[in-house]
C-alpha positions as CSV (number, residue, x, y, z in Angstrom):
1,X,106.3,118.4,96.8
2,X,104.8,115.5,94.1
3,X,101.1,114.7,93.7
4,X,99.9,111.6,92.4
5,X,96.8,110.1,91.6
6,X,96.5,105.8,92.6
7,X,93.5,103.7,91.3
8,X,93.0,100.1,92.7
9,X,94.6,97.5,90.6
10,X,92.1,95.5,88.7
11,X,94.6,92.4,87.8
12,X,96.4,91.9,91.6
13,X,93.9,94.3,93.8
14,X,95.4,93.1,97.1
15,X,99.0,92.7,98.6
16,X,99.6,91.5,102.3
17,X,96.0,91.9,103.2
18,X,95.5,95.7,101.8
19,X,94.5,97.2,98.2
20,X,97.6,97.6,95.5
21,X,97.1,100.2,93.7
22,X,98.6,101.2,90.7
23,X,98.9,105.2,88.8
24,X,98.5,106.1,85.0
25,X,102.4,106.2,85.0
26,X,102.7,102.8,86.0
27,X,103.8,103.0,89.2
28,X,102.8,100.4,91.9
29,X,102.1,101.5,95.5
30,X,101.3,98.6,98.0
31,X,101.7,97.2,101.4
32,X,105.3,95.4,101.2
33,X,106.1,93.0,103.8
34,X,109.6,91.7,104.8
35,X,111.0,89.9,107.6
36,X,107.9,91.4,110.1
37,X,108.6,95.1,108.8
38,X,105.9,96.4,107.1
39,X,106.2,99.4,104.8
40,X,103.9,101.6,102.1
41,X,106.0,100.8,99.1
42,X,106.0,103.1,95.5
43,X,107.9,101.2,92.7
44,X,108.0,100.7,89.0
45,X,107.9,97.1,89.8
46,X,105.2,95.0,92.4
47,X,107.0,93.0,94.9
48,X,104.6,92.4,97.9
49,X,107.8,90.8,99.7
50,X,109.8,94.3,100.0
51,X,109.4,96.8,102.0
52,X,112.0,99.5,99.9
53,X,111.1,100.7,96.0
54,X,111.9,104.2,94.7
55,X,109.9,105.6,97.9
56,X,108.3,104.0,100.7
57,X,107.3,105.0,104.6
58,X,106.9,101.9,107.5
59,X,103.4,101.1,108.3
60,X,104.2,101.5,112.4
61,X,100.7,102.8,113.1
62,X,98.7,100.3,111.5
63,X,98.4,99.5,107.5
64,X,96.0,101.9,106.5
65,X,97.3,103.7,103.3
66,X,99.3,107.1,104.2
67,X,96.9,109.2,101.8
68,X,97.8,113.2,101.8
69,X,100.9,114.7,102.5
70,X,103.8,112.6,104.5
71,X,107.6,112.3,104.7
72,X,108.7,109.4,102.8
73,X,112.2,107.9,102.1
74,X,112.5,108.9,98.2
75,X,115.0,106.9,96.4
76,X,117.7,109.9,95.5
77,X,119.9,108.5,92.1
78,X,122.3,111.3,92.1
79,X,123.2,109.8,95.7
80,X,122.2,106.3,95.0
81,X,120.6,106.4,98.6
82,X,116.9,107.2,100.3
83,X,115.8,111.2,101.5
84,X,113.4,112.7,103.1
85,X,110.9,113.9,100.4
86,X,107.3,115.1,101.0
87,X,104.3,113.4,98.7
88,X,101.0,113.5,98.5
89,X,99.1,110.5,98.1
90,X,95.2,110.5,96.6
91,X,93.5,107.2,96.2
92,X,90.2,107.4,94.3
């Protein structure tokens, strides 16, 4: 299991409605958006019109942000495809 730490983004603070946040790493977690599926995204890059990254999990119950431990789909490059992996998100 990962832990990471997301602050607000002070340069683009809001993607598709909800706060993009952004960790000491450099990693970018927002609200992606793509052809009506929404999805929590976590990339190296910001791209408020995907809903796939190096991990993400589909907003189905609303858009609030999945903070504490979830299942997401983790991007796996020794299989070049998406897992199962458990995170847990902080926001503060």
């Amino acid at each position: 299991m990962s832990e990471t730490s997301f602050r607000i983004d002070p340069l683009q603070p809001k993607a598709n409605g909800q706060p993009h946040y952004m960790n000491s790493n450099g990693a970018h977690i927002y609200l992606g958006l793509k052809h009506g599926k929404r999805a929590w995204v976590i990339d190296e890059c910001f791209a408020a019109d995907e809903t796939s990254g190096q991990a993400f999990i589909l907003a189905i119950n609303g858009t609030a942000l999945p903070e504490g431990k979830h299942e997401w789909q983790y991007f796996d490059e020794t299989t070049s495809r998406h897992v199962n992996r458990e995170l847990v998100l902080t926001a503060g």
